[in-house]
PLY file of the C-alpha trace (Angstrom):
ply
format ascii 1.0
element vertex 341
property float x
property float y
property float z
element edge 340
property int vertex1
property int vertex2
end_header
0.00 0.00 0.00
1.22 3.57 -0.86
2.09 6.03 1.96
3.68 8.87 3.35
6.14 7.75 6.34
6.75 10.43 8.98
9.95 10.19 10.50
10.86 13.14 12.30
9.24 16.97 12.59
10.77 19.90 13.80
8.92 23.39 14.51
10.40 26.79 14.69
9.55 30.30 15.48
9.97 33.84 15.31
8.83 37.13 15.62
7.58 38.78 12.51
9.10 42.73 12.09
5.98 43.36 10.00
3.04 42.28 12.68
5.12 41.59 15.72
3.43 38.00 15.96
4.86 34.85 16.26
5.31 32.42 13.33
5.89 29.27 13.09
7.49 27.19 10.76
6.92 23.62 10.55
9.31 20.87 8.72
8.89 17.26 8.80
10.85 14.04 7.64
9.09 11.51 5.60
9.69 9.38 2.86
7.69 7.24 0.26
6.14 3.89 1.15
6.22 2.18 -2.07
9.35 4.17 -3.13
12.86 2.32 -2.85
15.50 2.99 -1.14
13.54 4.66 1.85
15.74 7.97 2.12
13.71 10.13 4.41
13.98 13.90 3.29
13.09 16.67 5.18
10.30 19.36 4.06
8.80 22.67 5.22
5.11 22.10 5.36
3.39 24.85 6.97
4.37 28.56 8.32
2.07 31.50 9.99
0.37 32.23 13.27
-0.37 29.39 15.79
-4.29 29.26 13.57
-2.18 28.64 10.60
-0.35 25.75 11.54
-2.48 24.28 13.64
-5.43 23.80 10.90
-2.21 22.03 8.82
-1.52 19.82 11.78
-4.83 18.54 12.06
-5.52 18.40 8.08
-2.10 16.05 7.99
-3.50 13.91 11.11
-6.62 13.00 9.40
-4.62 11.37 6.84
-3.32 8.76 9.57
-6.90 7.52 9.99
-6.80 6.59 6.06
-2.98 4.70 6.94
-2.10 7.57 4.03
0.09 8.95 6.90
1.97 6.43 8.94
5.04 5.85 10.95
8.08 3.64 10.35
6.04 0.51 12.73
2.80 1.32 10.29
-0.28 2.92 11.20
-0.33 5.98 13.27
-3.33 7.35 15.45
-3.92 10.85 14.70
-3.75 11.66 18.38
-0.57 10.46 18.54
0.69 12.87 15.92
-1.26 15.78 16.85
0.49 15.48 20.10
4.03 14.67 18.83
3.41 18.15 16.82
2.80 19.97 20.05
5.52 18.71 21.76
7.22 20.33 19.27
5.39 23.38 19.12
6.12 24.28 22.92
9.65 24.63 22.38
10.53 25.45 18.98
14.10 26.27 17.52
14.73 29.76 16.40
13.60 29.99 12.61
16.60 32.24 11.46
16.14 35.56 8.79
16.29 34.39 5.08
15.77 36.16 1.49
12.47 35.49 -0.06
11.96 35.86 -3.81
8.83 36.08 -5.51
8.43 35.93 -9.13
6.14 33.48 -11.81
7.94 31.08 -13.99
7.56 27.66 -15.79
8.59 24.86 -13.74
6.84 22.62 -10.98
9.01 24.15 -8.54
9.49 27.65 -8.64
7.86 29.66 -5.95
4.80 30.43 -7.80
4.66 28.40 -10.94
3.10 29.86 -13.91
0.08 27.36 -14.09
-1.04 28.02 -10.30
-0.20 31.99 -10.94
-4.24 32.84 -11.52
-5.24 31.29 -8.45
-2.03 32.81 -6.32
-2.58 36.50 -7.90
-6.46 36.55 -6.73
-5.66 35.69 -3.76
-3.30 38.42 -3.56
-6.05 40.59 -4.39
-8.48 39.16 -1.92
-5.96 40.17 0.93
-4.97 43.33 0.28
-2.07 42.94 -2.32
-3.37 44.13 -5.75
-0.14 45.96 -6.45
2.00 43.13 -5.87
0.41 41.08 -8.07
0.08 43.24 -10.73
3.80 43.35 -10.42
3.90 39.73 -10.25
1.83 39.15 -13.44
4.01 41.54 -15.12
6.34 39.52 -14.91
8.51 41.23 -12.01
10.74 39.62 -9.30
9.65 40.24 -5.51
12.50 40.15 -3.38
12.76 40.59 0.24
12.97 38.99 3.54
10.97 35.85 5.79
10.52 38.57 8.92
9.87 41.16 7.47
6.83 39.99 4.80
5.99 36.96 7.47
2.30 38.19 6.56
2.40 38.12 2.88
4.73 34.18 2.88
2.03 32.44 5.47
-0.58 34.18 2.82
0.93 32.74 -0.28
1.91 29.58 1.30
0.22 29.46 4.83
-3.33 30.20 4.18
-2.62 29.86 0.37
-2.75 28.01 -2.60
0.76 26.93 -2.36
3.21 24.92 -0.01
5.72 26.78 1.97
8.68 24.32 0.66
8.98 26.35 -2.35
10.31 29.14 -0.77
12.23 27.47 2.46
14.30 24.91 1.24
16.31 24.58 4.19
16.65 24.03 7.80
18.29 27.43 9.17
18.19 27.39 12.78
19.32 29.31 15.87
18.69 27.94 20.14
15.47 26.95 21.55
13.09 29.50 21.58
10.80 28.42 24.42
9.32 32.14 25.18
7.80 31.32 21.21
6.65 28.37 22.52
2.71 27.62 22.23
2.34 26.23 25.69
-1.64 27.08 26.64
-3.33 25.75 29.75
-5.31 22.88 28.97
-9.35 23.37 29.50
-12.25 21.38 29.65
-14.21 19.40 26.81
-15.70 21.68 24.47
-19.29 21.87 25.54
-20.90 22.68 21.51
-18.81 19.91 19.87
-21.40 17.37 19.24
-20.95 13.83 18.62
-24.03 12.73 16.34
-25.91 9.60 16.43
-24.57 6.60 13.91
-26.00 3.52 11.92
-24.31 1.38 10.23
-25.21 0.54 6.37
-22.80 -2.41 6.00
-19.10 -2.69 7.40
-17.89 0.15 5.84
-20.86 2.93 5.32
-22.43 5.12 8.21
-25.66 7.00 8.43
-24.99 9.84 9.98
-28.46 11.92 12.46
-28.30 15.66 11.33
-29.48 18.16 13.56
-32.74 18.43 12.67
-32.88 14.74 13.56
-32.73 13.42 9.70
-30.50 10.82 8.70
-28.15 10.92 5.65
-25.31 8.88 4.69
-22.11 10.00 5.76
-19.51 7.82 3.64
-16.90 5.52 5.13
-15.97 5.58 8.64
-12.23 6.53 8.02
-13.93 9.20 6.12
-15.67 10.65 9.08
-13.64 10.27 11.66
-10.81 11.91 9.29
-13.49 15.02 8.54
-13.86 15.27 12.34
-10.12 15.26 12.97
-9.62 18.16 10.56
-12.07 19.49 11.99
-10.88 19.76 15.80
-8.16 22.67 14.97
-10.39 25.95 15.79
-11.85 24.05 19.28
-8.27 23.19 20.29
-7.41 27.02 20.04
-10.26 27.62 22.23
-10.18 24.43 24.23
-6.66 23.31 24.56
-5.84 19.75 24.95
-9.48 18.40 24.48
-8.72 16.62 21.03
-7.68 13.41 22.05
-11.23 12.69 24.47
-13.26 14.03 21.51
-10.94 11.72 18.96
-11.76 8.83 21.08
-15.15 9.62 21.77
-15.91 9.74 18.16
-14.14 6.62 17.28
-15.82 4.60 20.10
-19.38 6.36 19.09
-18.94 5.03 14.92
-17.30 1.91 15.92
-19.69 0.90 18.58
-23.06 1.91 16.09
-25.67 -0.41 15.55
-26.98 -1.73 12.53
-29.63 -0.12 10.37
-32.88 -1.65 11.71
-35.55 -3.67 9.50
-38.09 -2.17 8.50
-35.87 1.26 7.05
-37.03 3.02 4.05
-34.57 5.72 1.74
-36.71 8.50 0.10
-34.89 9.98 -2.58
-35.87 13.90 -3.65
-35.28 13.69 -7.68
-36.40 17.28 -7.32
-32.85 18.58 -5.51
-30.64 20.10 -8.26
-27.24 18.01 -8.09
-24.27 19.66 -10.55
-22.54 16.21 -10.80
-23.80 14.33 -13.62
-22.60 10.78 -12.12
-25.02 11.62 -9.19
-27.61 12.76 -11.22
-27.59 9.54 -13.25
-27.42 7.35 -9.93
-30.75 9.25 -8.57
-32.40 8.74 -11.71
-31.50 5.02 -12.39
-32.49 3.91 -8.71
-35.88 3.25 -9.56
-34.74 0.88 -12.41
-32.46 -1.24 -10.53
-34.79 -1.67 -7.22
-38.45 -1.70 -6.50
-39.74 1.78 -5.29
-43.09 3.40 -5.24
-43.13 6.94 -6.59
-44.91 9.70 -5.92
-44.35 13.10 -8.15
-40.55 13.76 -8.16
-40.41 11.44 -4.84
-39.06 7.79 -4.57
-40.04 5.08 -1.63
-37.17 2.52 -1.40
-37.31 -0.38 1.14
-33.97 -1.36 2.51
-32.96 -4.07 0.05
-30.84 -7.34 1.54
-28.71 -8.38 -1.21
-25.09 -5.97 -0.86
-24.83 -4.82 -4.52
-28.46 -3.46 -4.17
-27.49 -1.65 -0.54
-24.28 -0.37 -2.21
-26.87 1.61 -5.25
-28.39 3.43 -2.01
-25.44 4.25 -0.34
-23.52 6.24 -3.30
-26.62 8.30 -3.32
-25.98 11.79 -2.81
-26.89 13.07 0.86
-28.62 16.09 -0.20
-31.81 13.76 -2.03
-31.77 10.70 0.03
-33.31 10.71 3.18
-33.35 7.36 5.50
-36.18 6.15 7.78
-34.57 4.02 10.01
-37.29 1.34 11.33
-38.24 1.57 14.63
-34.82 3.28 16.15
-34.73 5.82 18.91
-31.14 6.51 18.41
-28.90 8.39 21.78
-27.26 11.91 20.91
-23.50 11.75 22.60
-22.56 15.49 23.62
-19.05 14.96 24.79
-19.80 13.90 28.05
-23.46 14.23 28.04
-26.01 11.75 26.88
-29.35 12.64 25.45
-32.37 10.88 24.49
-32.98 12.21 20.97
0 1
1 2
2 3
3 4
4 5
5 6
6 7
7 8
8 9
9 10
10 11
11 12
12 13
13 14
14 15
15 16
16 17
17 18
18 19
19 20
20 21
21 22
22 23
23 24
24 25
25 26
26 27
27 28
28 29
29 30
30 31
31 32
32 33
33 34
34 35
35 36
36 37
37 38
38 39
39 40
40 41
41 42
42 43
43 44
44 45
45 46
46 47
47 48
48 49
49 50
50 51
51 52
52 53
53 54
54 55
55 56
56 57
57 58
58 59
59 60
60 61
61 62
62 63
63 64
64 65
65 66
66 67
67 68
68 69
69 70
70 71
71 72
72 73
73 74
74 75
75 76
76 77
77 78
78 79
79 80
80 81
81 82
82 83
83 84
84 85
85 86
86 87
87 88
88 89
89 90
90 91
91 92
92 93
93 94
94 95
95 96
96 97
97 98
98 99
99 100
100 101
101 102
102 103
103 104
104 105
105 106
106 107
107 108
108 109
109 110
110 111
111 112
112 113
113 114
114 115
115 116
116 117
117 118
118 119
119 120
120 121
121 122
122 123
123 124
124 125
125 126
126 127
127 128
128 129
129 130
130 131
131 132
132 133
133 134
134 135
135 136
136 137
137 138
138 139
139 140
140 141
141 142
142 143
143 144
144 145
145 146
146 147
147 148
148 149
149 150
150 151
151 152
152 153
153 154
154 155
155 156
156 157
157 158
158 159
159 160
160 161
161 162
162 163
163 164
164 165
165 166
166 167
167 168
168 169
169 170
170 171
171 172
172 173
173 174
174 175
175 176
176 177
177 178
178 179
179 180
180 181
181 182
182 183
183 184
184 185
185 186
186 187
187 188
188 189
189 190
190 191
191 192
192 193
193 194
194 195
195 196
196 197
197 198
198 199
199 200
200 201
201 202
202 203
203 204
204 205
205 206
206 207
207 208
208 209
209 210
210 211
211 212
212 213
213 214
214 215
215 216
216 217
217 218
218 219
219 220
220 221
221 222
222 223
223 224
224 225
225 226
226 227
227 228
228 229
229 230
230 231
231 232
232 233
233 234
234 235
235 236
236 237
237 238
238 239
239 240
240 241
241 242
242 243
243 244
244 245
245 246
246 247
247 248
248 249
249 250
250 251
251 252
252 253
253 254
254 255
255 256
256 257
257 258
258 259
259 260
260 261
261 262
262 263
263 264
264 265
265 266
266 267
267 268
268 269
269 270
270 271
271 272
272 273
273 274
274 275
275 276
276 277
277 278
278 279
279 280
280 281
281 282
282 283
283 284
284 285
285 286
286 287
287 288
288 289
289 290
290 291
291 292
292 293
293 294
294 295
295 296
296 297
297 298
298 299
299 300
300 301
301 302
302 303
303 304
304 305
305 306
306 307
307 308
308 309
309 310
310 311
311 312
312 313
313 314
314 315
315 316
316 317
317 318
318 319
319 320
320 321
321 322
322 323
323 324
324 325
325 326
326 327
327 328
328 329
329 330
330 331
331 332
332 333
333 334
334 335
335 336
336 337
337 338
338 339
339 340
């Protein structure tokens, strides 16, 4: 199986002359699963403000539930990374002054390539930096320093369209910096993170209750538990240190799920406007492929037994098919809490 092996990360920091913030810069070694000989290489994956890097963080984690992230001993729980990150990020190393240059050019790795330019030069715009990239799609060169345009490198390549690798290619570093360090007190659970009711389709699909009480199929598990990983970043900067009980809660709440109940029916909306033509065609070809009753643009289905009809329901798009679990009073987990729905 392919994957991305994480051997070693390393976070730095400084203080920005242009905003007087601290920035971080993150690096980590990895190296190629299914690439030979394993030569871990070290990479700069994320730089800005604590927000910045901590939405990266927990994007990369949710890639561990998939095994698309791993460690050298295999699969790696995103907890575990998240908190190896931290670690980190509580003491950095001193992220030393170096040029930056700006320009567009042909090549896959050039700091702004010409094929992602359009997408790079409005966002320029959208933050306040028309004039540069007029300049930039002029075809000019953009040359200064990492402390003093921290704000306009974590835009590009923080909160950009681009990866900060292009532009720091190496590891320049001074002492520990722990006075950069990001160190909060830990708090309590977060008290509006809710952990919704599941159903399981088969062993690999989950209905997930909305919060209007409806319930729509949510995809694979990996898939949701990795959406409510990335997820997590904005409550840890309000709620430090409650990611791994809401990680585990989650897991134990989609693992523990019980299975769709007889009796369930799937109405499907043919009315909903859907841009993908694939998921047009699969709303339109249900009623051909298993018994339904229809009524106007609507669609009864009963919960078919045989696993290549269930599988026609379940790649249904969420925003048309509704299910009616059978007879199920399902139990909302709030963190802690647990509510009759």
């Amino acid at each position: 199986m392919g994957a991305t092996v994480s051997t070693g990360k390393q976070a730095f920091a400084f203080t920005a002359t242009d905003s007087g913030e601290t920035i971080y810069v993150l690096h980590e070694q990895t190296y190629e699963k299914n690439v030979f000989p394993h030569t871990p290489r070290w990479s700069c994956i994320s730089i800005g403000p604590i927000a910045t890097v901590l939405r990266r963080i927990f994007g990369m984690a949710a890639n561990c539930v998939s095994g698309a992230l791993q460690v050298r001993g295999g699969r790696d729980a995103p907890e575990h990374y998240i908190a190896d990150w931290l670690k980190q990020l509580a003491c950095p190393l001193q992220q030393e002054d170096q040029p930056v240059q700006l320009r567009i050019a042909k090549g896959w790795d050039q700091s702004i390539p010409a094929d992602d330019a359009p997408k790079v030069l409005a966002h320029l715009v959208a933050n306040g930096r028309g004039e540069l990239a007029q300049d930039l799609e002029a075809g000019l060169c953009f040359l200064s320093t990492l402390h003093a345009e921290s704000k306009l490198v974590s835009c590009i390549y923080g909160d950009g369209p681009l990866s900060p690798w292009r532009i720091i290619t190496s590891m320049r570093a001074g002492g520990p910096r722990p006075d950069l360090g990001y160190s909060p007190s830990l708090q309590g659970p977060a008290a509006t993170s809710r952990i919704p009711a599941f159903l399981k389709v088969d062993g690999d699909t989950r209905l997930v209750q909305q919060d209007d009480g409806s319930w729509r199929s949510g995809g694979w598990e990996y898939q949701l538990l990795g959406q409510f990983v990335e997820s997590l970043w904005a409550t840890e900067l309000t709620h430090p240190g409650s990611y791994a009980r809401s990680i585990r809660r989650f897991r134990e709440a989609i693992q523990s799920a019980p299975m769709v109940p007889p009796g369930t029916k799937v109405i499907v909306d043919l009315s909903v406007k859907l841009d993908s033509v694939y998921q047009r065609q699969c709303c339109e070809e249900i009623g051909n492929h298993l018994p339904a009753k229809r009524t106007g643009s609507t669609l009864e289905v009963d919960l078919p037994s045989q696993a290549s009809e269930l599988w026609r329901l379940t790649r249904l798009p969420s925003a048309c098919a509704t299910w009616l679990p059978g007879n199920f009073k399902p139990v909302l987990q709030v963190q802690g809490d647990l509510l009759a729905a």
